[in-house]
SERO-4910 file (N, C-alpha, C, O; in steps of 0.05 Angstrom, whole numbers):
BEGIN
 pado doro    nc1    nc2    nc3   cac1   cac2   cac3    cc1    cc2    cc3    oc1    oc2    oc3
  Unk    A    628  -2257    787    610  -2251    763    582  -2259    769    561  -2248    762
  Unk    A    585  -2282    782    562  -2290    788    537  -2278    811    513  -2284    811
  Unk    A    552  -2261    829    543  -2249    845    536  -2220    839    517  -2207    850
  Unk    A    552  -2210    819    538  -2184    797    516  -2184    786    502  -2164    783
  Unk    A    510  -2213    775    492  -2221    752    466  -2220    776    445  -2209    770
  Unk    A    469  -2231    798    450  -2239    819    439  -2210    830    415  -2207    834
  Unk    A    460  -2186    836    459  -2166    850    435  -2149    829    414  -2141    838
  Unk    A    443  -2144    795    435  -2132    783    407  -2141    780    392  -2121    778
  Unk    A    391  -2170    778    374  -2181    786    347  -2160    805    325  -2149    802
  Unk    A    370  -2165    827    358  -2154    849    348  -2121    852    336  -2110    871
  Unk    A    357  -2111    831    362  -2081    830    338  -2073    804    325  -2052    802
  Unk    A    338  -2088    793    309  -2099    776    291  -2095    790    280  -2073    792
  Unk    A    285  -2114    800    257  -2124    816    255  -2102    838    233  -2099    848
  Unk    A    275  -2088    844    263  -2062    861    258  -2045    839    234  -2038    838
  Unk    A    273  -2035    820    254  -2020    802    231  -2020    806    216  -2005    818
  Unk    A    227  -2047    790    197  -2046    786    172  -2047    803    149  -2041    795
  Unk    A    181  -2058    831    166  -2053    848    161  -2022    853    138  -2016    861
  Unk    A    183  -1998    848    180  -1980    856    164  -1962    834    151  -1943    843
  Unk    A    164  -1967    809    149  -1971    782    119  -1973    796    103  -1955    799
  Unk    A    116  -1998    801     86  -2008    802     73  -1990    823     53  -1977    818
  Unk    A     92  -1989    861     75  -1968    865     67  -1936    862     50  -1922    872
  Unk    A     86  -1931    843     85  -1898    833     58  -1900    811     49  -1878    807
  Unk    A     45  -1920    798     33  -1918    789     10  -1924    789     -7  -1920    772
  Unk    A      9  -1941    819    -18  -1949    839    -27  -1930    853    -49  -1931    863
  Unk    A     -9  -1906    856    -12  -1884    875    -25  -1861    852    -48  -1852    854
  Unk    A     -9  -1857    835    -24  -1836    817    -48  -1846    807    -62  -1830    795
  Unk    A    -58  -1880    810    -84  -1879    799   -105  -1871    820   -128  -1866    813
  Unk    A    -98  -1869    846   -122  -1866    858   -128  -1843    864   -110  -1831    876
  Unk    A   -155  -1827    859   -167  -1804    864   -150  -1785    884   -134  -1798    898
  Unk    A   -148  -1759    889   -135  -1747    907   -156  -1740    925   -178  -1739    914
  Unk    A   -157  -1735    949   -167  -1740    963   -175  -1710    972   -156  -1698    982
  Unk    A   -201  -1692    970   -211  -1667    970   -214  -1658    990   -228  -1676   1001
  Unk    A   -210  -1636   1010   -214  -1620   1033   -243  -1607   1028   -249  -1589   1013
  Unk    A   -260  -1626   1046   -283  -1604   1041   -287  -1584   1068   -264  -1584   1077
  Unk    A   -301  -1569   1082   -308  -1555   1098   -336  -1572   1110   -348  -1585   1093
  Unk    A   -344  -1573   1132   -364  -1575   1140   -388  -1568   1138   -392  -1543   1139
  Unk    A   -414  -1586   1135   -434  -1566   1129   -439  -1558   1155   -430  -1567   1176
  Unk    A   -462  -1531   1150   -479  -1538   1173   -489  -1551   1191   -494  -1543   1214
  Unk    A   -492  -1577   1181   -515  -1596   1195   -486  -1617   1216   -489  -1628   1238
  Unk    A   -464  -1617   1202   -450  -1627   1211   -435  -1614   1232   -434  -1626   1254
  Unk    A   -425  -1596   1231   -424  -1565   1254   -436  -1574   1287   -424  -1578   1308
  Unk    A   -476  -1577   1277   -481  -1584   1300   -489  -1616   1310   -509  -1624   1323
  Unk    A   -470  -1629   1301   -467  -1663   1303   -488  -1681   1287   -495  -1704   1291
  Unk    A   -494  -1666   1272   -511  -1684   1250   -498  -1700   1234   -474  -1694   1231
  Unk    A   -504  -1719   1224   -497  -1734   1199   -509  -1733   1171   -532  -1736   1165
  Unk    A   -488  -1727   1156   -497  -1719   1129   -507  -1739   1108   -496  -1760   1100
  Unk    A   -538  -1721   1098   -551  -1749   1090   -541  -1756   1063   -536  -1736   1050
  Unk    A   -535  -1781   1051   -525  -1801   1034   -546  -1797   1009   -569  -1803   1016
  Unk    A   -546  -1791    989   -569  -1801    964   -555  -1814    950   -533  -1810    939
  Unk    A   -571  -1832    950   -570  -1854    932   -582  -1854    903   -580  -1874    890
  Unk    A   -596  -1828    892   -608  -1833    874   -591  -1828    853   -574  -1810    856
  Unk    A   -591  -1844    827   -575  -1839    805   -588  -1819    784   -612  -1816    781
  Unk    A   -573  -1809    775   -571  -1783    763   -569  -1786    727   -560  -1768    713
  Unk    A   -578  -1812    715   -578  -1815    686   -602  -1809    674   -624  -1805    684
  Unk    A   -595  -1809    652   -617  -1793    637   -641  -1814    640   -663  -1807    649
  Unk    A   -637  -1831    635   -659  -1851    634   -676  -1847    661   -700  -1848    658
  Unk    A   -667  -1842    686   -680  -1839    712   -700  -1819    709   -723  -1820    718
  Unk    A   -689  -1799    693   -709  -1775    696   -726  -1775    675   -725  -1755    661
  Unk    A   -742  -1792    669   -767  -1793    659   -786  -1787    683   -774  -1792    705
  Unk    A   -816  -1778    685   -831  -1777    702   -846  -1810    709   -856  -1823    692
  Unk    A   -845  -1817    733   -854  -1851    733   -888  -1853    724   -895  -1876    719
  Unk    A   -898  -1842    724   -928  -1848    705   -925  -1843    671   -943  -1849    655
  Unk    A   -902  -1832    664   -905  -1828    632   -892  -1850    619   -868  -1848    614
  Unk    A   -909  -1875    611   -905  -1895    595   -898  -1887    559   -916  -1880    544
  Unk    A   -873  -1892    552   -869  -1888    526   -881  -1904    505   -881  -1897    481
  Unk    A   -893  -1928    514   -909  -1952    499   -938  -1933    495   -949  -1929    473
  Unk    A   -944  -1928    512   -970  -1917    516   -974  -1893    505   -995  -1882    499
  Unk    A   -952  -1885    504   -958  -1852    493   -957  -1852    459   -969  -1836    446
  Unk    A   -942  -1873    448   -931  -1881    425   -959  -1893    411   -963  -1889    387
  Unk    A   -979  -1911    429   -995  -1925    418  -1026  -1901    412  -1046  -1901    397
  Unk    A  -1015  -1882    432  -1049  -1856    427  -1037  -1847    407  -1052  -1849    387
  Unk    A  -1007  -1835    400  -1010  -1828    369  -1014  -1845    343  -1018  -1835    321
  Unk    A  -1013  -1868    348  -1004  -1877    324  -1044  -1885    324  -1055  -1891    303
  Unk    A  -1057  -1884    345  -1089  -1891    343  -1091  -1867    333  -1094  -1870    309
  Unk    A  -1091  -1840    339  -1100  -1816    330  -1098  -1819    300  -1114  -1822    281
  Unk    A  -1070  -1818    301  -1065  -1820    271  -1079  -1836    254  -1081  -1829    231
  Unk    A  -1090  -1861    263  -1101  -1876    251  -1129  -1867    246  -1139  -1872    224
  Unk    A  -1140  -1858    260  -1170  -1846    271  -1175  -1826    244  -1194  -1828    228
  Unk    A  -1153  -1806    245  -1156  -1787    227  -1146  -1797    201  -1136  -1781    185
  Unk    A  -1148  -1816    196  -1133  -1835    174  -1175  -1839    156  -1189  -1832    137
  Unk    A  -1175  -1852    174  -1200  -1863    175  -1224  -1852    166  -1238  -1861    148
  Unk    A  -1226  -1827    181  -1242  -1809    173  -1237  -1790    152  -1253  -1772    147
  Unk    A  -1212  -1793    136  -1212  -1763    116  -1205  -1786     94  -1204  -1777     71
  Unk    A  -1202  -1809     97  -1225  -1829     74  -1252  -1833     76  -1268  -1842     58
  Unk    A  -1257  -1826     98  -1293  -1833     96  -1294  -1804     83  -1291  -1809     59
  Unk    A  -1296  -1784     84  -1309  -1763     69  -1288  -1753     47  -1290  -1730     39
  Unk    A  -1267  -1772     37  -1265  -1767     11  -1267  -1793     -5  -1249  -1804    -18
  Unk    A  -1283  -1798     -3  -1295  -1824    -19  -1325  -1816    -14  -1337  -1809      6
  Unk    A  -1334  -1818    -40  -1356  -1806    -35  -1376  -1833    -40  -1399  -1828    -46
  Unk    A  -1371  -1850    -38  -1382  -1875    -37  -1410  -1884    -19  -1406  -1891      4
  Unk    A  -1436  -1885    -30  -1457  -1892    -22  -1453  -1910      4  -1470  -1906     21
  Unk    A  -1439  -1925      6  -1443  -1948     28  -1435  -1928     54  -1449  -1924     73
  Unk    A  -1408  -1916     49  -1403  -1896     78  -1423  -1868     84  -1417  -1847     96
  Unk    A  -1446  -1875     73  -1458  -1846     72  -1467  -1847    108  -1462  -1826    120
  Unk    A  -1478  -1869    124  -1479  -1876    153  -1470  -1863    168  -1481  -1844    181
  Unk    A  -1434  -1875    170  -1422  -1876    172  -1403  -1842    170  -1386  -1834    186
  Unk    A  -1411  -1824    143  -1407  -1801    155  -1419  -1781    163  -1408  -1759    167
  Unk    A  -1459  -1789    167  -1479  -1776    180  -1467  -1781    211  -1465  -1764    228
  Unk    A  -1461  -1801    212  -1452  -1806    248  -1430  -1778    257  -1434  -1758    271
  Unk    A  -1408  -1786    243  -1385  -1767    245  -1400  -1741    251  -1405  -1731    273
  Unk    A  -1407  -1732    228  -1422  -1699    227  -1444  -1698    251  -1449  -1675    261
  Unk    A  -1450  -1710    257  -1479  -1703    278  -1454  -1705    314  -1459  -1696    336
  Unk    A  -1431  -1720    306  -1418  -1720    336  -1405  -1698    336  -1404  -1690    359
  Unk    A  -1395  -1683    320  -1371  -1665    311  -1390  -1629    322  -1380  -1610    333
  Unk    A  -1420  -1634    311  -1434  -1611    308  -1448  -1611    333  -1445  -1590    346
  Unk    A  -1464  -1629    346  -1473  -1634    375  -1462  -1628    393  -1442  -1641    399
  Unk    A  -1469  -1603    412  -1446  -1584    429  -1460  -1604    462  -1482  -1612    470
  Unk    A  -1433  -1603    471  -1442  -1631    495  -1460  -1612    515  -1458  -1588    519
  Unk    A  -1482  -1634    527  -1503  -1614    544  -1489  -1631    572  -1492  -1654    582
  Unk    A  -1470  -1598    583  -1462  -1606    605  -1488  -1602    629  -1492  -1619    646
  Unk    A  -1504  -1579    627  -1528  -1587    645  -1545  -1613    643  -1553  -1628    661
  Unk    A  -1546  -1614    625  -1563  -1638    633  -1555  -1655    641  -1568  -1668    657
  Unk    A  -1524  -1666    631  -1506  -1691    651  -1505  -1676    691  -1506  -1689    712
  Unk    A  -1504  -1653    687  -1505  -1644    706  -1528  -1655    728  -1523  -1667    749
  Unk    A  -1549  -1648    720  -1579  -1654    721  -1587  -1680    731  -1601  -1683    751
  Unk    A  -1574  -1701    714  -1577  -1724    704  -1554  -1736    737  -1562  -1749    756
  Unk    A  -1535  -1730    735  -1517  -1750    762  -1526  -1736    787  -1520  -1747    809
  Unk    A  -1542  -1710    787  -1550  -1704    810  -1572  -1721    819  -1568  -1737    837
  Unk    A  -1596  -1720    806  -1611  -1744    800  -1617  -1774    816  -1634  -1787    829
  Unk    A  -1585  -1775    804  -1574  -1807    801  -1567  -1810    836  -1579  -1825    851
  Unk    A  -1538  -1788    845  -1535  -1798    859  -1530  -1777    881  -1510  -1780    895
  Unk    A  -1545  -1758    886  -1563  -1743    906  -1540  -1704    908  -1548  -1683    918
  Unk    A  -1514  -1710    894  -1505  -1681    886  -1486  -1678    863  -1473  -1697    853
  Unk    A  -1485  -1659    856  -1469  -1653    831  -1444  -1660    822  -1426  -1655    838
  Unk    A  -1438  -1670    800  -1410  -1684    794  -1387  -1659    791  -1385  -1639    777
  Unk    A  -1367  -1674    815  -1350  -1656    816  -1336  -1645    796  -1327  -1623    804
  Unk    A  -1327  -1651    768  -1319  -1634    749  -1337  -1620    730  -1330  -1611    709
  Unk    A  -1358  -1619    737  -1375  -1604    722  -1383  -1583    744  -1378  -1585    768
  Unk    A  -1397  -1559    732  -1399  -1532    753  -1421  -1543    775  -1436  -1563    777
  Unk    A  -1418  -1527    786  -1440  -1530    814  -1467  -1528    801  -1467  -1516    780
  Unk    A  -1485  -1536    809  -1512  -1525    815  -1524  -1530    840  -1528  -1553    849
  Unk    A  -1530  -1509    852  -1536  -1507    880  -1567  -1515    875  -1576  -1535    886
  Unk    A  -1591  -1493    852  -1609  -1493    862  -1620  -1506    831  -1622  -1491    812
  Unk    A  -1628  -1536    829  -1629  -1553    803  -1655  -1541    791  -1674  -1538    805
  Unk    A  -1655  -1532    763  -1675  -1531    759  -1689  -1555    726  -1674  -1560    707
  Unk    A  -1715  -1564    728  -1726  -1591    708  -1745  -1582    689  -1763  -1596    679
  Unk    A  -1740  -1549    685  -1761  -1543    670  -1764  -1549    639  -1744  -1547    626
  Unk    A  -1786  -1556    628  -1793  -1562    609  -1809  -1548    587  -1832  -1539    593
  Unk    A  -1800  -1544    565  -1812  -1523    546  -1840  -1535    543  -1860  -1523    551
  Unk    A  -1840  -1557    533  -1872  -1565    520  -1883  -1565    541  -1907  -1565    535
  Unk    A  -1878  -1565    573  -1907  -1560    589  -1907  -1536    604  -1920  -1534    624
  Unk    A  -1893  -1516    595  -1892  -1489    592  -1898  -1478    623  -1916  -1468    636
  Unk    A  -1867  -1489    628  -1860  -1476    671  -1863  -1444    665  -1865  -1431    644
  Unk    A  -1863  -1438    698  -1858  -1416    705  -1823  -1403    692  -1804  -1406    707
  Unk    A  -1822  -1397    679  -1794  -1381    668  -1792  -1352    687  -1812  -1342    697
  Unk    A  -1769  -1343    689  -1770  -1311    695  -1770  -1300    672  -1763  -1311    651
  Unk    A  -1780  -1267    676  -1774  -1246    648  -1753  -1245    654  -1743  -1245    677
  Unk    A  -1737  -1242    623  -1713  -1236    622  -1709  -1199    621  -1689  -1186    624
  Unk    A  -1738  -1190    618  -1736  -1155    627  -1762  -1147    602  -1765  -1146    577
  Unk    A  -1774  -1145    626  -1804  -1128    613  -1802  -1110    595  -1789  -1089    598
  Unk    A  -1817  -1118    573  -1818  -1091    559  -1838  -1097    527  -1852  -1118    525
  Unk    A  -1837  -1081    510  -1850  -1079    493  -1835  -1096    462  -1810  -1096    460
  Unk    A  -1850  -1106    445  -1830  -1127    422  -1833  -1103    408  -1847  -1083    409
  Unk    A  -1813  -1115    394  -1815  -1092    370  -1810  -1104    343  -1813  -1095    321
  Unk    A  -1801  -1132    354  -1799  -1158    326  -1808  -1181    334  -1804  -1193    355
  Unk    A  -1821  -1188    315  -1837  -1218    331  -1823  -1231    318  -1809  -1219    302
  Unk    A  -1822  -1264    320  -1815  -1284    318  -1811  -1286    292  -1789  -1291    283
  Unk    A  -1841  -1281    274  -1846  -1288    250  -1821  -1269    226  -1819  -1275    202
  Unk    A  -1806  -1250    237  -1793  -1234    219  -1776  -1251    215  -1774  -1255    191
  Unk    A  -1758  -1267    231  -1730  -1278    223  -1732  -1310    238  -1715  -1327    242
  Unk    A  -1757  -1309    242  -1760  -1346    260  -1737  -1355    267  -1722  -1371    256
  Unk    A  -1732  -1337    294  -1701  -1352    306  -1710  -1332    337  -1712  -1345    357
  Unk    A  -1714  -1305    337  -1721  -1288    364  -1731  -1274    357  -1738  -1274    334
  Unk    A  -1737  -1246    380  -1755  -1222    380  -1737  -1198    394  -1724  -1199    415
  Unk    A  -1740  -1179    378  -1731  -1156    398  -1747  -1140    420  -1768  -1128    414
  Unk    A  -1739  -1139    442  -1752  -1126    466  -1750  -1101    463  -1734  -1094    445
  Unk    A  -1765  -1079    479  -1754  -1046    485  -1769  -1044    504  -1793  -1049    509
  Unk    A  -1745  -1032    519  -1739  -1039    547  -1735  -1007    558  -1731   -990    541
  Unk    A  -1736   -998    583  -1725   -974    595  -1691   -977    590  -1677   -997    586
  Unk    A  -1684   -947    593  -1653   -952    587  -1638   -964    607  -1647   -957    629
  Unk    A  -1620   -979    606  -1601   -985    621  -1617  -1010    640  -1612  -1009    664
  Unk    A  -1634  -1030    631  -1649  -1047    636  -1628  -1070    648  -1605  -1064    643
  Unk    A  -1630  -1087    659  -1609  -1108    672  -1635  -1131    654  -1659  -1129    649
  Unk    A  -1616  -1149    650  -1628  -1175    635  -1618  -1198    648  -1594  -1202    650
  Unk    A  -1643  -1218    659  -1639  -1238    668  -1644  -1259    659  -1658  -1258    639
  Unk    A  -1635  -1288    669  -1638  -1307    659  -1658  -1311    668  -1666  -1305    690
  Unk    A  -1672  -1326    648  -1703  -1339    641  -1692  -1366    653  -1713  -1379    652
  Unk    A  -1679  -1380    662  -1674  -1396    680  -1647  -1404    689  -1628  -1390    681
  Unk    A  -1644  -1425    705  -1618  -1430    714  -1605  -1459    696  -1616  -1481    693
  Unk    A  -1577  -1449    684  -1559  -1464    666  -1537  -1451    669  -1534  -1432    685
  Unk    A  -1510  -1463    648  -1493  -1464    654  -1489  -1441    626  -1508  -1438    611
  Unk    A  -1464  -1426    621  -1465  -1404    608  -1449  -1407    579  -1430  -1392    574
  Unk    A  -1455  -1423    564  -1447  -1435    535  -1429  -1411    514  -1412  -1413    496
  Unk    A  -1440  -1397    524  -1417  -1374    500  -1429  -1341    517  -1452  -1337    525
  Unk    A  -1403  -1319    518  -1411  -1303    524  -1382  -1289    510  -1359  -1295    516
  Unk    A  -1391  -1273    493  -1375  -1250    474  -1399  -1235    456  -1421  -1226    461
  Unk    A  -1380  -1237    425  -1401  -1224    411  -1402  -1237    387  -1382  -1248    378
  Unk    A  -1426  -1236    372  -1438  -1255    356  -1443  -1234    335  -1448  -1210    338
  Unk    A  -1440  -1249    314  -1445  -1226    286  -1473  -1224    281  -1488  -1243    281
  Unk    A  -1482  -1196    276  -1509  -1196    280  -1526  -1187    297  -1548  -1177    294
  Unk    A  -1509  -1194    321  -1531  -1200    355  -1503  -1179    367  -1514  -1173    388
  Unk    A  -1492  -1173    368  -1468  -1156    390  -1454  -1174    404  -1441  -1194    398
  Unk    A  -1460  -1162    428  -1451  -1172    458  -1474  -1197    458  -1496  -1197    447
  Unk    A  -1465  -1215    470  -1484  -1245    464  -1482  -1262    485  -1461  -1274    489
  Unk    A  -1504  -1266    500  -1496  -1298    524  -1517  -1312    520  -1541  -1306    521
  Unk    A  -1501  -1345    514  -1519  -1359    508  -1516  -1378    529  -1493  -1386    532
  Unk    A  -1539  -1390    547  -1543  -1409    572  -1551  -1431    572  -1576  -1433    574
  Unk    A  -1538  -1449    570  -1551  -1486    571  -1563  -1484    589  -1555  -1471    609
  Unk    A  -1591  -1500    587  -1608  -1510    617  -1609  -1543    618  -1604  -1558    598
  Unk    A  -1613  -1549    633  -1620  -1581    640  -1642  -1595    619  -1641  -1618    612
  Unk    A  -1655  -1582    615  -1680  -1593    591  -1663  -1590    564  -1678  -1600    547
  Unk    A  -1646  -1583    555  -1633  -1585    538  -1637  -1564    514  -1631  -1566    490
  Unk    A  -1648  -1544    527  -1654  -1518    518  -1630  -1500    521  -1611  -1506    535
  Unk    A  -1630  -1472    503  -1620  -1454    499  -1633  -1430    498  -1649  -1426    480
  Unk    A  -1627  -1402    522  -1639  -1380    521  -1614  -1363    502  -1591  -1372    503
  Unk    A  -1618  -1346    490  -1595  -1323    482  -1606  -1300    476  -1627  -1296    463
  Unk    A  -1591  -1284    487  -1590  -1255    494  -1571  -1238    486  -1549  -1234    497
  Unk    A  -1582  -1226    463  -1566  -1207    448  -1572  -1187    440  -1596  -1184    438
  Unk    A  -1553  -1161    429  -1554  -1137    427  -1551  -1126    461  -1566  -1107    464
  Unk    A  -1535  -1135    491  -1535  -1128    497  -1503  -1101    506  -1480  -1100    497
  Unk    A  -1512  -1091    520  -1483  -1062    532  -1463  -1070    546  -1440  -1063    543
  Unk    A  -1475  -1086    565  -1453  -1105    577  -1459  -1135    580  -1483  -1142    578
  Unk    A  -1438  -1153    585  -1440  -1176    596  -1427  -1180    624  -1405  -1174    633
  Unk    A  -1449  -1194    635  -1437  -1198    670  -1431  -1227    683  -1424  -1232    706
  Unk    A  -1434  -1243    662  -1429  -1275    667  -1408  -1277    658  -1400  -1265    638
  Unk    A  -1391  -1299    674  -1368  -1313    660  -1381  -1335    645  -1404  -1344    646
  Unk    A  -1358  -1344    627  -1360  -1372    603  -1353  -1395    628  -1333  -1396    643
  Unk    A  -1381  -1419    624  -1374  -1442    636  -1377  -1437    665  -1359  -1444    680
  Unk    A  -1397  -1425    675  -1403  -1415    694  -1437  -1425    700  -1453  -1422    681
  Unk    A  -1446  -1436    726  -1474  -1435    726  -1484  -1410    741  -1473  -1398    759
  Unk    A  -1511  -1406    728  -1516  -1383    736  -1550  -1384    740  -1567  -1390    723
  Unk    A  -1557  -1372    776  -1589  -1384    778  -1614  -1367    753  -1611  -1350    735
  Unk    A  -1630  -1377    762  -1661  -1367    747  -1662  -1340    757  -1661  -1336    781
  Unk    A  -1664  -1321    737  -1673  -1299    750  -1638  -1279    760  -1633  -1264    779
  Unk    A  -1625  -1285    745  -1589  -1276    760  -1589  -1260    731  -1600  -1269    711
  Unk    A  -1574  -1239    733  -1562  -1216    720  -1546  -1227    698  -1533  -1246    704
  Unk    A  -1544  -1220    677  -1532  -1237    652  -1527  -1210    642  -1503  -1208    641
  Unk    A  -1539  -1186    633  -1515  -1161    629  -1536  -1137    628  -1548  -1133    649
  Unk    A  -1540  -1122    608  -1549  -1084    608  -1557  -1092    580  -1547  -1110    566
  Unk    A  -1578  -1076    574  -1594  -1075    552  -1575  -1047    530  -1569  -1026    540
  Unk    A  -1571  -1052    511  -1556  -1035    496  -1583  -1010    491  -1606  -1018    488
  Unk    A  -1574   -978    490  -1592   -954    473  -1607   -965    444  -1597   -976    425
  Unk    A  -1620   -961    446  -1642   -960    426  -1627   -945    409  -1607   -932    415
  Unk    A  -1643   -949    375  -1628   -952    352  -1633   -919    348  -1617   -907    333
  Unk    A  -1658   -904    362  -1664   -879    356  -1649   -851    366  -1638   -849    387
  Unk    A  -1652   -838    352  -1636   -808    348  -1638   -802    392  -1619   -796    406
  Unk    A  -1665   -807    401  -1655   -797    428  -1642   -819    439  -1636   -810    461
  Unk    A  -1634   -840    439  -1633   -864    452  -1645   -858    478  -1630   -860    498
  Unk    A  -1664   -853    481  -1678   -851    517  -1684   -892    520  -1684   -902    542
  Unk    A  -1687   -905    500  -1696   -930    510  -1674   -954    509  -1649   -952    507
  Unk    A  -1685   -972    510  -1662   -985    508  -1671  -1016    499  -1690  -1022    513
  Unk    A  -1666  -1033    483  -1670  -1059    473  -1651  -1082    475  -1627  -1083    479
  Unk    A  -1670  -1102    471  -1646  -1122    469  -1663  -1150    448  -1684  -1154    437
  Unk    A  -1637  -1161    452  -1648  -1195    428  -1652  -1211    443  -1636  -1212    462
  Unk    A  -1674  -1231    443  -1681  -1262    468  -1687  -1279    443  -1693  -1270    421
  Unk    A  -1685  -1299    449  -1689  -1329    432  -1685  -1352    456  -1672  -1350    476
  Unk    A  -1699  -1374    446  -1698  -1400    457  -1697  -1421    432  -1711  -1422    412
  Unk    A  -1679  -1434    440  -1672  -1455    421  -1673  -1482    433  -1662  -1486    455
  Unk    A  -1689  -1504    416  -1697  -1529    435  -1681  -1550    405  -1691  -1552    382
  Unk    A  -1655  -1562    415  -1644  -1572    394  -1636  -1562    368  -1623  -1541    371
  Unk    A  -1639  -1568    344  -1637  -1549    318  -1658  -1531    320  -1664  -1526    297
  Unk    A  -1668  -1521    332  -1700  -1506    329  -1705  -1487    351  -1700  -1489    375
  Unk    A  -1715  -1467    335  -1721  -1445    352  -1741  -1443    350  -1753  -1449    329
  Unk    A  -1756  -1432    383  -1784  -1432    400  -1794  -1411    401  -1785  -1397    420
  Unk    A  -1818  -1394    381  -1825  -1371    396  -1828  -1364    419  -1846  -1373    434
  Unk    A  -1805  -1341    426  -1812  -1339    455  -1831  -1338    472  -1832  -1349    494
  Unk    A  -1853  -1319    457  -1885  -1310    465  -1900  -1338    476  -1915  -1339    496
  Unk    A  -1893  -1359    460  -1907  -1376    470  -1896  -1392    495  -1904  -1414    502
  Unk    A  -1874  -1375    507  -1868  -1395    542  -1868  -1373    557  -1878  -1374    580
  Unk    A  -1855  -1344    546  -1859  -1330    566  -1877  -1301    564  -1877  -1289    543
  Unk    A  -1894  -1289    586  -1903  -1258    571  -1886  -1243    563  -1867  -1254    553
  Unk    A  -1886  -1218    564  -1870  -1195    563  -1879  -1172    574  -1866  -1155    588
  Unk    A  -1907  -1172    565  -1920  -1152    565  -1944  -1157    581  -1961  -1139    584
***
């Protein structure tokens, strides 16, 4: 009896041994037939990456979430700031929203920074446009300008104190009265087809009512360079052809007559 009790014992403990490894065996992975690559084909060794593949990895490594979190919540604050200053109409912020308005309306004079670091430090700053050939001309001591295209006025200054209309032969080419960078070129209500040119002195030529435009926007463009075609004249033959010129020195417009001839 006692050797039954011992035997059955023993018949146990193989069970379970045979238990434990049927179930050490099905835990481990099965083992996959791959094919060879290429690289291995011709006795290479196949390279290993190590890189992990979680989401967290794939952020880009310069994009800080602290940092990105702190420009909105400044913006937000910024614009917080300001749409209480101009709705409070409160005497003390009146400063305070002349500043605002004069930064908001002041269109940046990339020639003249232009101008200004050439100047400084002997050629032009690389994110701003080229200028090959600089020009420092000055309205109040009244440089050599080019015509922007000879011809006869037909509106002086004094009608609308802002420009003059030219008449011109048909199909006239209109140039820049100097070299700047090209501030707006489409069409303007009023004026047509329209290019208007920053210069380094912090002046503004514009040229409107013309047929075509030949400058790109944000573009420098020299003294004396093609800016577009004079549109037909307003008359039954259109044999002639006109256009709009103005110079603007800050809020203020310059009779032209008095920097350049025409006639």
């Amino acid at each position: 009896m006692v050797r039954s009790r011992s035997d059955d014992i023993r018949r146990r403990i193989a069970k379970r041994r045979k238990e434990k490894e049927r179930m050490e065996n099905n835990s481990r992975p099965e083992r996959l037939f791959t094919l060879p690559s290429e690289d291995e084909k011709h006795g290479f060794s196949p390279i290993i990456s190590y890189e992990g593949g979680g989401p967290e990895e794939e952020i880009h490594p310069l994009f800080r979430k602290e940092v990105f979190l702190f420009k909105i919540l400044a913006s937000a604050c910024l614009f917080l700031v300001i749409a209480i200053l101009f709705r409070n109409h409160t005497a003390a912020f009146d400063s305070a929203r002349n500043v605002v308005k004069q930064t908001m309306e002041t269109e940046f004079q990339f020639a003249a920074v232009s101008n200004w670091y050439e100047d400084k430090f002997g050629k032009p700053l690389a994110l701003l446009p080229f200028t090959p050939n600089k020009q420092t001309a000055n309205v109040s001591s009244n440089p050599q300008y080019a015509v922007p295209a000879s011809g006869r006025i037909l509106e002086n200054f004094q009608k609308n104190g802002q420009g003059i209309m030219i008449e011109t032969s048909k199909g006239t080419k209109v140039e820049a009265m100097n070299g700047g960078i090209v501030q707006f070129a489409g069409v303007k209500a009023g004026l047509g087809k329209t290019v208007i040119i920053q210069h380094s002195d912090q002046t503004e030529s514009w040229y409107g009512n013309l047929e075509s435009i030949n400058v790109s926007l944000y573009k420098y463009i020299d003294k004396g360079k093609e800016v577009g075609t004079v549109s037909p004249s307003t008359d039954k033959a259109k044999a002639k052809g006109e256009f709009y010129f103005a110079i603007k020195k800050g809020n203020h417009f310059i009779d032209p007559i008095q920097v350049i001839q025409f006639e």
